[in-house]
C-alpha positions in Angstrom: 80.5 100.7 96.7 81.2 102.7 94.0 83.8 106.2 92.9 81.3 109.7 93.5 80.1 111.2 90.5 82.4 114.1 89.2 85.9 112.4 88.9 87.6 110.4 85.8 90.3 108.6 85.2 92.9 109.1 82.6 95.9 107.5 81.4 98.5 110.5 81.2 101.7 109.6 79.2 102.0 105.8 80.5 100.8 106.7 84.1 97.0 106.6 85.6 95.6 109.7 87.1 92.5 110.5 88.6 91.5 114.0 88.1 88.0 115.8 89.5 85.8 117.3 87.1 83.4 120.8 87.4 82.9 121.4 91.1 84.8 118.7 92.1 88.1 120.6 91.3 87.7 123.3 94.1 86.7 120.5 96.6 89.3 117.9 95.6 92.0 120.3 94.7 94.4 117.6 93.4 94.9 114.6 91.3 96.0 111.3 92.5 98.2 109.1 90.9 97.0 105.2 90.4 98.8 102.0 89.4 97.6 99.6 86.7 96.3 97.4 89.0 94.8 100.8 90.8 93.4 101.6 87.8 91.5 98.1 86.7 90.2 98.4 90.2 88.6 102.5 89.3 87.0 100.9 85.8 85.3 98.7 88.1 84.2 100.6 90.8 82.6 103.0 88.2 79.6 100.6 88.3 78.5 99.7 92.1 80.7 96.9 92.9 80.5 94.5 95.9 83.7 93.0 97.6 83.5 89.5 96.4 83.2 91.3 92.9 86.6 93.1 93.0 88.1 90.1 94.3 86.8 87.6 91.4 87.8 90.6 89.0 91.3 91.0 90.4 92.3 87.0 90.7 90.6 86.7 87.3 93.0 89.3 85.6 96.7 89.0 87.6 98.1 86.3 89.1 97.4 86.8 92.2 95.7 84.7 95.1 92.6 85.8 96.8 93.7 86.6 100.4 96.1 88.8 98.7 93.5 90.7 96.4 91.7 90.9 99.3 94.2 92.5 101.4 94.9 94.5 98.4 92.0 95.7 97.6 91.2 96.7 101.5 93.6 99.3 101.4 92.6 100.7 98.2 89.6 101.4 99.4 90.6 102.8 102.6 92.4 105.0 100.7 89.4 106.1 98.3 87.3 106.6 101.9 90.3 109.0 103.1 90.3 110.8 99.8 86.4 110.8 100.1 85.9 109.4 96.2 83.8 106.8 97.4 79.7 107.2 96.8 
């Protein structure tokens, strides 16, 4: 999986916001507003990323265990496929 050309991510006085670039602005219409560990998460999915990838990245980084970044990252992805950023 990986984010659709045509959006970036920018860090906007301390906070993470994704905003769509050229054409993408009249059929996005909005920005969306990502956490840190949201953000880590973007960086990677720039590249095409597998599962098992974002959840090696995400225990690598935080302290967190794997069924958790699992879980985790589940619903960030279901919330990139209902904002239709995923490729």
């Amino acid at each position: 999986m990986k984010i659709k050309d045509g959006f970036v991510l920018k860090a906007i006085a301390g906070s993470y916001m994704v905003v769509p670039l050229g054409s993408r602005v009249s059929e996005f219409g909005s920005i969306i507003k990502l956490s840190e560990t949201g953000a880590f998460l973007w960086d990677l999915l720039t590249q095409d990323r597998e599962k098992a990838e974002l959840v090696s990245a995400l225990t690598d980084e935080y302290d967190v265990d794997a069924v958790t970044a699992s879980a985790d990252i589940d619903k960030f992805i279901h919330k990139l496929e209902k904002a239709d950023l995923l490729a």
